[in-house]
N, C-alpha and C positions, 0 to 999 in steps of 0.2 A: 528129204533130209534138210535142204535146204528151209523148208515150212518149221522145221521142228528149229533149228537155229536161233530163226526168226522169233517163234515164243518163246525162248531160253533170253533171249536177248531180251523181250518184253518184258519177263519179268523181273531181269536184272534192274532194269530200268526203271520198273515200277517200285520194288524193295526198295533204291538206290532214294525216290524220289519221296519214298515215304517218310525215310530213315532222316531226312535234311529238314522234316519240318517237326523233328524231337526238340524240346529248347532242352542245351544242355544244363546238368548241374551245376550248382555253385561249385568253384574252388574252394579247399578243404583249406586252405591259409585265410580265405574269407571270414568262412563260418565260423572257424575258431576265434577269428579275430573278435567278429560279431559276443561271439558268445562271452569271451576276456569282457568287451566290453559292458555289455549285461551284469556280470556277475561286480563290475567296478562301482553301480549305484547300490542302494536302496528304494524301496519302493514305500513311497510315502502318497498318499489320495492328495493332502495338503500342498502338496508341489507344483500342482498344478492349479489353475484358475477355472478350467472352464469347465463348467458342466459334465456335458460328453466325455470327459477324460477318463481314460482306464490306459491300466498297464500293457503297453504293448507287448514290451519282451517278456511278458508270462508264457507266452506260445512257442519263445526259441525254448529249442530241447534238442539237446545232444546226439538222443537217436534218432531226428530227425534227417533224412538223407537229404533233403535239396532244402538251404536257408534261402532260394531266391521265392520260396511258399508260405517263408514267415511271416508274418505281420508287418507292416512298414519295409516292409526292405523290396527293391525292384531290384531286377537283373536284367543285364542287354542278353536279347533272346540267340546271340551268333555266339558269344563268345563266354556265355555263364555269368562274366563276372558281375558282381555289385555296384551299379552305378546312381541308384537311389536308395534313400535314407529316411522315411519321416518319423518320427520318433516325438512328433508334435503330442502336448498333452497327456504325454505317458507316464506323469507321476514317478520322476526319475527325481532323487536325491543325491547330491555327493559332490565331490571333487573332482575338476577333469585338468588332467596337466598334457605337454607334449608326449609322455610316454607313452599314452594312453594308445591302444590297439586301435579305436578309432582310424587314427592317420594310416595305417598299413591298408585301409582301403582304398587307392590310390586311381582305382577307377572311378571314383564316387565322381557324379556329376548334377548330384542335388542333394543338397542335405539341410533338412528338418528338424533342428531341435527347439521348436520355442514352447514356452509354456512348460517350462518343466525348473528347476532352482539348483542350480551347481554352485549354491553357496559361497558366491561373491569370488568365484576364480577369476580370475583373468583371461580372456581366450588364449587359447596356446600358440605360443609359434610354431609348434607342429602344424598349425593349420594350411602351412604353405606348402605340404606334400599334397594334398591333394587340389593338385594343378589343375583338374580337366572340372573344375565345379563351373558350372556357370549359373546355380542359383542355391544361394545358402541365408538359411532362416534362424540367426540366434536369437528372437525377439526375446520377452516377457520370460527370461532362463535365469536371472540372478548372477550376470557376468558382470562383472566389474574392472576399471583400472583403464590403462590407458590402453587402446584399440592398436594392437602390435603392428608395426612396420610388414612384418611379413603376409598381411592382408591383400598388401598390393601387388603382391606374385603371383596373385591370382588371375591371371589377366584376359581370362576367357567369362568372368561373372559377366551376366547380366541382370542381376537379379540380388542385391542385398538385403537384407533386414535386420537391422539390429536393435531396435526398439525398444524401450523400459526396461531398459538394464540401470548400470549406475557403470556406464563409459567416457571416457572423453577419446575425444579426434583431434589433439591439437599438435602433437609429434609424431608421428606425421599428422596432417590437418587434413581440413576439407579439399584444398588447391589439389593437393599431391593427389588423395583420391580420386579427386575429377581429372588428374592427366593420366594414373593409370588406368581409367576405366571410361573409354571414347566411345563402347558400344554399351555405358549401361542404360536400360532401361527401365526400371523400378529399383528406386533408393528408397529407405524407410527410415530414419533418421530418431525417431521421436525420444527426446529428453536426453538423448546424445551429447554430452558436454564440450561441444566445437570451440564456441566463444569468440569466434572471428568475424570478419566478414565475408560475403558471401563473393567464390572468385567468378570472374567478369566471362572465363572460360565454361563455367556453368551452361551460356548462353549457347556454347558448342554442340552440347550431347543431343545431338540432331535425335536422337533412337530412344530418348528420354519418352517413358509415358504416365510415369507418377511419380513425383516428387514429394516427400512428407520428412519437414525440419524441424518439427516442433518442439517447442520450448529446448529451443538449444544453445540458447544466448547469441543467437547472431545479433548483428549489431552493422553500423553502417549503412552507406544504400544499397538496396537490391538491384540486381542487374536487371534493367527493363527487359533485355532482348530474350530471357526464357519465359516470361509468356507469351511469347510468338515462334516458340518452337513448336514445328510442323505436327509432330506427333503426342504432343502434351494433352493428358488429360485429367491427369488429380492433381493439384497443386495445393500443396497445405505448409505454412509458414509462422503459423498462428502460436501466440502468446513468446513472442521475442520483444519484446517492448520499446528493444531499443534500432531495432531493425527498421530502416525508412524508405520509400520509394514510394513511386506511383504506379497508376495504371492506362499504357501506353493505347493507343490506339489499333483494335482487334481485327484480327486477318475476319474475311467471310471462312476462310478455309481451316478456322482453328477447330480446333477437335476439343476444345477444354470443357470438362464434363464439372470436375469439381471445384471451387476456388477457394478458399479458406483461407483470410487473411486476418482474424479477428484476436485481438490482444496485440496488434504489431504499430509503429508510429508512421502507416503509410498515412499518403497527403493528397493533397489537389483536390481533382473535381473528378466524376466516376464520366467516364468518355460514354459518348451517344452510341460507339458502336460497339458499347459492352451487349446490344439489343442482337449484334450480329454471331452472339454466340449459341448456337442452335440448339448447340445439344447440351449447352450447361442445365443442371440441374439442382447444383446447391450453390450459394453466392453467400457468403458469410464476412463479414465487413465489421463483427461487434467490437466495440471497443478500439476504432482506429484515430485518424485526425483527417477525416473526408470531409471535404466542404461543398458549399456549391448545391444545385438544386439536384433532385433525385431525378434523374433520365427517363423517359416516359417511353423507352426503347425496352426497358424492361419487359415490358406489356408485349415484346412480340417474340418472348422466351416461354412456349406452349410446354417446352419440359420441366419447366422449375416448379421444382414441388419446396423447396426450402429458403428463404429469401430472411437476411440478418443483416439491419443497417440501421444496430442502435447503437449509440452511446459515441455519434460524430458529432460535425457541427454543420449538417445538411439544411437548408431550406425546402422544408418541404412539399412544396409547391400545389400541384394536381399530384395526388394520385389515386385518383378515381379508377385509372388502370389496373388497382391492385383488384378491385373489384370482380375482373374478368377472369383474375388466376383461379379460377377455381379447384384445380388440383393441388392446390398447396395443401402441404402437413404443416411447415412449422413460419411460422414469421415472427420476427423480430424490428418495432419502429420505436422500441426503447429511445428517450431522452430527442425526438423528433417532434418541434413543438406544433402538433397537430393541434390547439384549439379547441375548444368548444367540447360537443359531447362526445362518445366513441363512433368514428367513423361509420358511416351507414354502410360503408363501403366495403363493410369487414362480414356484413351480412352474408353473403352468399357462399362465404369460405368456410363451410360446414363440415369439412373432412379433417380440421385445424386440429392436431396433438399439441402444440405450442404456439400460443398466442401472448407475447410480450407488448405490453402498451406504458410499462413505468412509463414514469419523468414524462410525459407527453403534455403535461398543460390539461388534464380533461377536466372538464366541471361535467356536472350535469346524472342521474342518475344512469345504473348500471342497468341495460335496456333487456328487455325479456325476449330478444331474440338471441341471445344469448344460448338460453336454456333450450335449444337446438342444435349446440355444439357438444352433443353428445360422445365425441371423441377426446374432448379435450382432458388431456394428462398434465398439462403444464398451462397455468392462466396468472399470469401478473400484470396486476392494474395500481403497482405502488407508485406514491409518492408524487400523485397525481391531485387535483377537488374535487372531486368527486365527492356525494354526499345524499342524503336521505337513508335508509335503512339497508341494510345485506340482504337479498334478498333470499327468501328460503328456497325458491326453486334450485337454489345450488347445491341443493343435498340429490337431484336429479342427474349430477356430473357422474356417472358412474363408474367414469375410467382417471377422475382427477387424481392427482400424486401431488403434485404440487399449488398452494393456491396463497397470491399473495396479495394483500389488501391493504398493507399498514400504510401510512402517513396519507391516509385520505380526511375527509370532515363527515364518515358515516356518522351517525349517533343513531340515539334507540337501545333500549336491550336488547342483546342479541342471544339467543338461545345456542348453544354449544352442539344442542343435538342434530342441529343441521349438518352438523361436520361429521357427527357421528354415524350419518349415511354413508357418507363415501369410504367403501372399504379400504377401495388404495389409498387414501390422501398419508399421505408422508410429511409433508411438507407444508404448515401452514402460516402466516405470517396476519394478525392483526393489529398490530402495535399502532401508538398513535394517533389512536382516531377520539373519537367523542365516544365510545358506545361503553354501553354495562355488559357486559359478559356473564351471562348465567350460567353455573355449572350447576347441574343436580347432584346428587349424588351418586356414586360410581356402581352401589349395588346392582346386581344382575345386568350388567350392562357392560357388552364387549365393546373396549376402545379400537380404534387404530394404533398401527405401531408406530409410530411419530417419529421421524428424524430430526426436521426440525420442528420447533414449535415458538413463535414468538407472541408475546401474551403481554406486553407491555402497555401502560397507561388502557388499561382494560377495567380498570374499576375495579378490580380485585383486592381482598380484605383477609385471607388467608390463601395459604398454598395450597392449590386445588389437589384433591384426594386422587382424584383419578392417574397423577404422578405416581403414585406408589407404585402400578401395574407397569410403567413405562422402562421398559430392561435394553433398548435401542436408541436413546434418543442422544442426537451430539451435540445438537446445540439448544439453547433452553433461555431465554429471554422472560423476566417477570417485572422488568423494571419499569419504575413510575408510578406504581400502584397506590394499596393505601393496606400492605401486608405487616402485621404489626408483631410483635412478641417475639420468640425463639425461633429460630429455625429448625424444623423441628427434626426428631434424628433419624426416619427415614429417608431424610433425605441423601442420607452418606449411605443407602443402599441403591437409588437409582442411578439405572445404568451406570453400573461403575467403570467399565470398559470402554465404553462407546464416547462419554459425552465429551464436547471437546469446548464447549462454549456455554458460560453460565454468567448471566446479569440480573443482579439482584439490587443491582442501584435504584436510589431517590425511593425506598420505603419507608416504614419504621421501626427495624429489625433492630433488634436489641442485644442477642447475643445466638447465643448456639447452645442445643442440646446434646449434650453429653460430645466437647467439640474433640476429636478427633487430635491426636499428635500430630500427624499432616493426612490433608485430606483425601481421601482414598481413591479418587477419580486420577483411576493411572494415566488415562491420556490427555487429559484436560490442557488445554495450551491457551486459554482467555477466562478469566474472571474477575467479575467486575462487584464488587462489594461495597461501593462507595454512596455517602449521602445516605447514609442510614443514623441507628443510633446504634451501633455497636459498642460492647463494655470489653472489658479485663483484655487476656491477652490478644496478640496478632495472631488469625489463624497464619496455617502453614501453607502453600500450596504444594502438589506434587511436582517431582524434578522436571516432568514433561514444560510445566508453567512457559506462556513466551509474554503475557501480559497480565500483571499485576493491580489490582488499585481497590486500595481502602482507605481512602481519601476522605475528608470531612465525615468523621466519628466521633470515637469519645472512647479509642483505643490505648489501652493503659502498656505499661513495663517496657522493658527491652526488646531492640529487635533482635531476638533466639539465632543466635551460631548459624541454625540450619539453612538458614536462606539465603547464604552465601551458596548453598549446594544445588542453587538456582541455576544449573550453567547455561541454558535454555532460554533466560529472561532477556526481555525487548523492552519491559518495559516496566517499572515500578515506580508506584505513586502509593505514597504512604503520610501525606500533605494532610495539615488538618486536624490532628490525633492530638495524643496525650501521653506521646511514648517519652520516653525516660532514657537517663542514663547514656553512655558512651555509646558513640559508633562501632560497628565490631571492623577492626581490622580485617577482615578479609573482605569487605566491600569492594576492595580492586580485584578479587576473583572474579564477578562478574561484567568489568568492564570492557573484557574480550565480547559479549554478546551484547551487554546491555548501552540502550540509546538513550531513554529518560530515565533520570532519576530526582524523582520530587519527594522531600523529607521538611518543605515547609510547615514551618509555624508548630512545633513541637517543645519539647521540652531538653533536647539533648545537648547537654555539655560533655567540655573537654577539647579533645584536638581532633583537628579532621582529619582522619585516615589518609595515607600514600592513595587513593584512588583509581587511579589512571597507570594501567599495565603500559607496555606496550604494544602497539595494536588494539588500542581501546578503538571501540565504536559509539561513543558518549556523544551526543549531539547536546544535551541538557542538561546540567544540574542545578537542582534549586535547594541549599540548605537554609535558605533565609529564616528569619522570625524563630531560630532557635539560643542557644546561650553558650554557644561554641567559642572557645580562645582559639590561643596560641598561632601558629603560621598559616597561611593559605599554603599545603600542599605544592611542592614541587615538582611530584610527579604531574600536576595536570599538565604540563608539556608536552607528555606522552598523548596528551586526547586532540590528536590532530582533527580532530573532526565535528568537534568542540564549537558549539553555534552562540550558546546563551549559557552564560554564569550568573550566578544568583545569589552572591552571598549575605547579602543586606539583612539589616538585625541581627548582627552579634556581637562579639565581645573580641576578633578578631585583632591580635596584636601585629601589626607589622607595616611593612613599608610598603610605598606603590607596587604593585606585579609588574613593572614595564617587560619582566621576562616575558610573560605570556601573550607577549606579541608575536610572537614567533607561530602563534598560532593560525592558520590561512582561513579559518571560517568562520572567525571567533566574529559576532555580530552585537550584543549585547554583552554590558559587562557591570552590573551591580553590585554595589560595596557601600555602598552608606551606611549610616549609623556605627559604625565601628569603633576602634582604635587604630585607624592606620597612623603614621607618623613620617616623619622626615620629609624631605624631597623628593622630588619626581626624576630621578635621573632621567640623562637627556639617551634618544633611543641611540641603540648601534647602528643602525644603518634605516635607509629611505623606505625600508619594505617590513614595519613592523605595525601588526594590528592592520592588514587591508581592508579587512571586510568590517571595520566597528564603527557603528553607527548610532549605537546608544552608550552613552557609559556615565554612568551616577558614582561618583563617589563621597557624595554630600555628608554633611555632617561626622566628619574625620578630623585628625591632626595633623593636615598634612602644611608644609610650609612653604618657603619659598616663591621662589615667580613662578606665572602662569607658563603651563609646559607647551610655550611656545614654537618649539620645534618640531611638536606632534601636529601642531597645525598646519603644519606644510604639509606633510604628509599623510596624515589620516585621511586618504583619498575615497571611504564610502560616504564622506561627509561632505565633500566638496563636486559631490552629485547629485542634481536635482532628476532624480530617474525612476522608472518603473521597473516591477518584480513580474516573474509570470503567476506569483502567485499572490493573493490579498496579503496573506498572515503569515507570520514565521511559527513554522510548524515541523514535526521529525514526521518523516513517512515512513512507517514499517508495515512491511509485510510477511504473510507466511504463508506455507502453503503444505495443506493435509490433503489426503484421498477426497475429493469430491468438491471442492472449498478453497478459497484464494482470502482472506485475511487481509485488508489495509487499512492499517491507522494512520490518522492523521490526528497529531497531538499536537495542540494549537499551546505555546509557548505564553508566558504571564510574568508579571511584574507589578511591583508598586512605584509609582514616578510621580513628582510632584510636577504637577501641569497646571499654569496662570495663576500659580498663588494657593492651587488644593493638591492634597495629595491623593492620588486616584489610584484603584487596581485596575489593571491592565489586563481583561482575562485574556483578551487576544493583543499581539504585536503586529502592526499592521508591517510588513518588510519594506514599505517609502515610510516609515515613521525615523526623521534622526533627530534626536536630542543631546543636551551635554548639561548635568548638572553638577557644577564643583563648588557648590552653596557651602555657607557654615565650617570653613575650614580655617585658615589664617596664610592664606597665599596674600601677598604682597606685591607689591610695583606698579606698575602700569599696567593695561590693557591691550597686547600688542595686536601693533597691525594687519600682524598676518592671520589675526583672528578671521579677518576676511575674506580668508582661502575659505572656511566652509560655509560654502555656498549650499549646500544640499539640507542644514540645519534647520530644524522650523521649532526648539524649544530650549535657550538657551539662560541657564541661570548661574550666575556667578556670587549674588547677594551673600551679606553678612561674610563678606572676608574683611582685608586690610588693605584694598586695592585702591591706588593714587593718580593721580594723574588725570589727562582728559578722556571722554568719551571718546574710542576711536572712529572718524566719519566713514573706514573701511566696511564699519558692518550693514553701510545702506546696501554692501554685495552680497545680503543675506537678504534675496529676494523670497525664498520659502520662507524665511521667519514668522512666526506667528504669537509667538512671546519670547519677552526679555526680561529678566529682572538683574538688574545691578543694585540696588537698594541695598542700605545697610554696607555701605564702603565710606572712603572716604576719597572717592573723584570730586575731580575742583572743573574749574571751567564753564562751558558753555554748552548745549542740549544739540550736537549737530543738527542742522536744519535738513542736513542729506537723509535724514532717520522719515523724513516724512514719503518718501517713496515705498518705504514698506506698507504695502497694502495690502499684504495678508495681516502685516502685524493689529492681534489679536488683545494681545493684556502687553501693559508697558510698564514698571517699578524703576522709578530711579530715587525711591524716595531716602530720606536719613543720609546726604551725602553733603557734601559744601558745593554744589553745582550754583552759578548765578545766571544772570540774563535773563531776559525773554524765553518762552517757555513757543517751540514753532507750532505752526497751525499749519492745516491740510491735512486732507484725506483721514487715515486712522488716526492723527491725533487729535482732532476734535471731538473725539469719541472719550477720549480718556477723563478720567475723574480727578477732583485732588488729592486722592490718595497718593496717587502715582509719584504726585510730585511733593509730598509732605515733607518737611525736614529741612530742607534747602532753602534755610533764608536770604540767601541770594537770588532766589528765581522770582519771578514776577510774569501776572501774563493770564489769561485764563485755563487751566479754570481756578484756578488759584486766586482769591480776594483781592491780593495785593496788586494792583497795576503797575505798568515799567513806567518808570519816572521818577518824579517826585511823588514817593507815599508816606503817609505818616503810622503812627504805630506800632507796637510792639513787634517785630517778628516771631514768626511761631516757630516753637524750639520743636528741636529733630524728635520726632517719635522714637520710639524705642522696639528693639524689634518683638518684645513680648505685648506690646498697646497692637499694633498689626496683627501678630497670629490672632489675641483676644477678640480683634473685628474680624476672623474671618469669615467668619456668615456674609455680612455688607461685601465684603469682596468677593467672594464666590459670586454672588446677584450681582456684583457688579462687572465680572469679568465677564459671566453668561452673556449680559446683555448687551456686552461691546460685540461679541461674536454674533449675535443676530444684526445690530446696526451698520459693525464694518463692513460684512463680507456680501456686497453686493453682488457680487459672483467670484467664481475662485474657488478652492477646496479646500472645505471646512473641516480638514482631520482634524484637527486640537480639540475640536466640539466630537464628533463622533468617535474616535479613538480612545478617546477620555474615560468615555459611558457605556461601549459596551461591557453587555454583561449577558454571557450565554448560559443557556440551562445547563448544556454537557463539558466535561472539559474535554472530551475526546470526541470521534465519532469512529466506529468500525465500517467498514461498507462489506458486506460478504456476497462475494458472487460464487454461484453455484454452481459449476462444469459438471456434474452427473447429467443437468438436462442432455438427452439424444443431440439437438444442436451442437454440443460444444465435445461430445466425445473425441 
């Protein structure tokens, strides 16, 4: 009896034991919910990005008994309910708001939705029901709007991702997140619109082990003390631009696998015991402000397969070490002036997918050990001298994608079909060089599909045929050639979709076949038409446009209505032409976008359009050399950010602008030749015009005394200082899928410099001058002319000015020319004038000046012209001696006998500037005379390479 108990009890026990490892079913409020949720998208393939993607919830079904069996969805195996979600890549469409059934899954304690498009929702604040998440994935989903306070209730995450949405983090911010969340440990941040700087408490999340901020506008310094968080090992910060800090000195004990700080303003010197990072295996440093020699501690990092340390300002030194990495895949010594030919040292790194050597200084031919880097997918050797012929073994690259060659000194013809080996090349770049480029013809012959293609100064004499097959390509360079006739009209059939970038500059293009009302390239956002011979009307571009220029043509009519519908535009140069006719008032529609606008040397009369919205971003405008009346616009007050005005050569009626002092950036300011008239009122207060350092308003009506009381305070004038940059230039940039965009649009004028009137292609930003020539101001000379000190070009000639020389201006030690000639100052030639030893060209001629004429330093350089007129002066180099002379005095020149010699004075001012400036900086000479081929330059950096993902 008791035996029989005993197995009743066994098998109780055994049942009992089997029944406890059943996992139960889902809850039926779950599944329902699940399935609400389902039924709330659409199912679109196009929603998602990746590959691999299919529809997960195709597999929920209703009469399915247990949803913890579905696809994506996990359940805790004790208690049924639903505590995982991935839902990643499931090609989900639609809208998710708080109502959404979603949140009733309140046990959820990971959830997955990235890679799928919920059509620019907002995350919900229902999200703060589900309390017990501690890792949630909204990456690459099409969430939008500002990142909801209720995120932070969540306070059990360790694990966010929020990634390439179109979000910001700024109410609540970054701070707030990092104090509600002390145990995260993987934040993903990327393109996240933060805009702060980065808090100091960062440096806390001891549990942190991958950090990724990128391109989030941070700004400020970086907190050192999170790279020496214990358990850190991705760290990615890269392309914040304005984000600065260093790199602090490295634990042996750091775990830091990834670093990525390239695109950001860190600084210093890279520390010797960055070598003590064991396990780093990617080091990405492109594009920072690192100085100082490259670390030879490098060399004892056996894991780095990736190493990027272009585009600082390193010394750099040995590195024979690199030599020994031999597992590297990508490297980068971009803008690192290595010298001579390409390192020998790069020999043995034959597993290389990315090999960047631009900007390096190389001469010397491209070495045939090359053609044993049979991996390589990415190879640029731009902008380097390099030179003798391309060699053809590079049709043997058989995994290259990208290959770039331009601004070298190859020459030779070079055959195209070598290119036409490499299946994958995408990307190719020869612009610049000396060579002939042969293209056969395209019959029977498969191209590559070209992304980009740059073919500039290639010797080409028509648009190669093989375009017509190109249905992919974005950007497209033909500039500098020798391509003559129409453009022909297949070309408004390639890639109409794709292309984003077209230069057709410095050909001989004459018009266009069958030209298009606006041209069909829907995404297009840079085109560059300029320095051709184009006829009849302005094409159009499409609204995508962000950069414009048809520049030096022979383009006829009005500019058409529609290009106000530009709202996109950065940048329009229309300089040059033959257009016609009135301004369209709606030109201040685009001065919420647009930066430059160049409409020199035209034929457009009438009055200048209201301009400048509020909130314009106009850095530049030049309507010079047209036949414009009536007022300078009022609304330019509104262009707070207004660098250079340009209005010179026209027919402008009106009085000084002293209004547009109010402007804070305003740097340049051209007005000659006009009709301005009246007086100078005197300013409202001490802070108007800070930044003006040139300003011409020569050849005007203007009257009165000299506007004395700007002298005191025009304070960019009464500094003698440096720019951090050569030229005054607009920086714009943009930025498309795969592509970064930056112009530099070098700023122009015409200025009369030592007696000629020069074009200015470029403005050097130490360049200050003042020309109030040819007007009818009167009085004296005042003394406070002597506050600007920082002036090196100073002409007053051909007024009605009386009085003496003031000896103040010996405080004009930059000076490098003066013209007063053509006044009528009396007195004596101060002898203090002989300390100016830049002074370059001197004109005091046509005035009633006497005495002795002084000697020393630059002015025994000078000629009689200088001093012509003045029959009171005596001296050399003037005939007459001081004393007793006999003889006629020579009567005052006239100022039309002067301009008639200007030949003799140009050779004669040249030649004081080689004699005076025995050292010293010769701007007035080199300022004068440049004259560049481009007026712009693009520089396009490419992020699709693997490096920069």
């Amino acid at each position: 009896m008791l035996m029989h108990l005993l197995a009743l009890l066994s098998l109780y026990n055994l049942k009992f034991a089997s029944s406890s490892f059943v996992q139960p079913l889902c809850h039926d409020d779950e599944s329902f919910a699940l399935l609400q949720f389902k039924e709330s998208f659409i199912i679109d393939q196009s929603a998602s990005s990746e590959t691999s993607a299919y529809p997960k919830v195709s597999s929920w079904k209703l009469e399915s008994d247990d949803c913890c069996s579905w696809d994506g969805v996990g359940c805790d195996k004790d208690t049924g309910h639903v505590i995982s979600l991935n839902l990643s890549s499931s090609c989900l469409y639609g809208s998710i708001n708080s109502s959404s059934s979603l949140f009733r899954l309140v046990n959820l304690q990971r959830l997955n939705l990235a890679d799928n498009d919920f059509n620019l929702s907002r995350i919900p604040v229902g999200i703060r029901e589900l309390s017990n998440l501690t890792y949630l994935d909204l990456s690459r989903s099409g969430f939008a709007g500002q990142i909801p306070a209720e995120i932070l209730q969540l306070s059990k995450l360790v694990y966010l991702d929020l990634e390439l949405n179109s979000l910001k983090l700024q109410n609540p911010g970054l701070q707030s997140l990092v104090e509600k969340f002390p145990n995260m440990e993987e934040l993903y941040l990327t393109q996240v619109d933060i805009s702060s700087r980065v808090p100091d408490n960062m440096a806390n999340l001891t549990s942190l082990t991958s950090l990724v901020l990128r391109e989030c506008g941070l700004h400020g310094e970086f907190p050192a003390g999170i790279f020496q968080l214990p358990n850190l090992e991705i760290l990615s910060v890269r392309f914040n631009a304005d984000l600065t800090g260093f790199l602090p000195q490295f634990n042996r004990s750091s775990r830091l696998k990834l670093l990525k700080l390239a695109g950001t303003s860190f600084y210093g010197e890279l520390p010797d015991s960055i070598g003590d990072l064991k396990l780093l295996y990617v080091f990405d440093v492109w594009k920072c402000n690192f100085a100082g020699p490259v670390p030879s501690s490098f060399g004892n990092l056996t894991k780095l397969i990736s190493l990027d340390l272009s585009y600082n300002n390193f010394n750099s030194g040995t590195l024979d070490w690199i030599g020994k990495q031999t597992k590297f895949i990508q490297l980068g010594l971009a803008n690192l002036n290595l010298n001579g030919s390409i390192p020998f040292f790069i020999q043995n790194l034959t597993q290389l997918t990315y090999l960047n050597l631009g900007y390096c200084n190389l001469t010397g031919y491209i070495p045939s050990w090359l053609a044993n880097f049979t991996q390589l997918s990415d190879l640029r050797l731009e902008s380097n001298g390099l030179h003798g012929s391309i060699p053809s073994w590079m049709s043997r690259l058989m995994n290259l994608e990208t290959l770039y060659l331009d601004s070298n000194h190859f020459d030779g013809i070079v055959e195209f079909d070598i290119f036409l080996k490499l299946p994958k090349l995408s990307s190719l770049r020869l612009s610049f060089n000396q060579i002939s480029l042969l293209i056969k013809p395209s019959n029977n012959i498969t191209f590559p599909k070209f992304r980009l293609l740059g073919l500039g100064s290639c010797d080409l004499d028509e648009f190669p045929d093989f375009l017509k097959s190109q249905d992919e390509l974005e950007v497209l360079t033909l500039s500098n050639n020798k391509i003559s006739s129409l453009i022909p009209k297949w070309m408004w059939n390639l890639s109409k979709k794709t292309l984003l970038f077209v230069d057709l500059s410095y050909n001989f293009l004459t018009g266009f076949h069958q030209l298009p009302v606006i041209l069909p390239w829907t995404n297009l956002r840079f085109l560059d038409l300029s320095n051709n011979k184009l006829q009849r009307s302005l094409p159009i571009p499409p609204p995508s446009i962000f950069s414009y220029s048809v520049s030096n043509n022979t383009v006829t009519g009005k500019i058409p209505q529609m290009i106000c519908n530009l709202s996109s535009l950065l940048s329009l140069d229309l300089s040059y032409n033959n257009l016609s006719g009135m301004l369209p008032d709606c030109l201040g529609n685009l001065s919420f976008s647009l930066s430059i606008l160049n409409l020199r040397r035209n034929n457009f009369h009438g009055n200048i359009p209201q301009i400048c919205m509020k909130g314009s971003q106009l850095k530049m405008i030049d309507f010079s050399q047209n036949q414009l009346q009536g007022w300078i616009p009022r609304s330019l007050v509104n262009c707070t950010m207004l660098e250079t005005l340009v209005l010179g050569n026209n027919q402008i009626n009106d009085s000084f602008p002293s209004w547009l002092g109010v402007l804070p950036e305003l740097g340049v300011l051209i007005l000659r030749y006009n009709q301005l008239q009246g007086t100078i009122a005197k300013p409202e207060n001490n802070f108007v015009f800070p930044n003006l350092h040139i300003v011409d308003f020569s050849y005007n009506n203007i009257t009165g005394k000299l506007p004395f009381e700007y002298f005191r305070i025009w304070k960019a004038m009464q500094i003698i200082g440096k720019h951090r940059q050569m030229y005054m230039q607009a920086n714009t940039s943009f930025k498309v899928p795969g592509y970064i965009w930056t112009n530099q649009y070098t700023y122009s004028m015409t200025f009369t410099n030592k007696g000629i009137e020069l074009a200015y292609e470029k403005i050097p930003y130490i360049f200050t001058a003042m020309d109030l020539s040819s007007n009818n101001f009167e009085g004296e000379i005042p003394e406070l002319i002597g506050n600007l000190k920082g002036i090196q070009l100073l002409n007053l000639s051909n007024n009605l000015l009386m009085g003496s020389i003031p000896s103040s201006l010996e405080k004009l030690t930059a000076l490098e020319a003066l013209d007063l000639s053509q006044n009528k100052l009396s007195g004596e030639i101060p002898t203090q004038l002989t300390q100016l030893t830049f002074l370059a060209f001197f004109n005091v001629s046509n005035n009633h000046l006497i005495g002795p004429i002084p000697h020393g330093n630059q002015f025994d350089t000078f000629q009689d012209k200088s001093f012509g007129g003045n029959p009171g002066l005596c001296g050399s180099p003037l005939t007459i001696k001081c004393g007793n002379f006999k003889g006629p005095l020579l009567p005052p020149l006239t100022f039309e006998e002067i301009n008639q010699d200007s030949n003799l004075l140009y050779e004669f001012s040249w030649k004081l500037v080689v004699i005076g400036y025995g050292c010293g900086f010769i701007i007035g000479v080199v300022i004068g005379q440049i004259v560049i081929a481009r007026k712009y330059n693009w520089y396009i950096y490419l992020h699709f390479a693997v490096q920069h993902q």
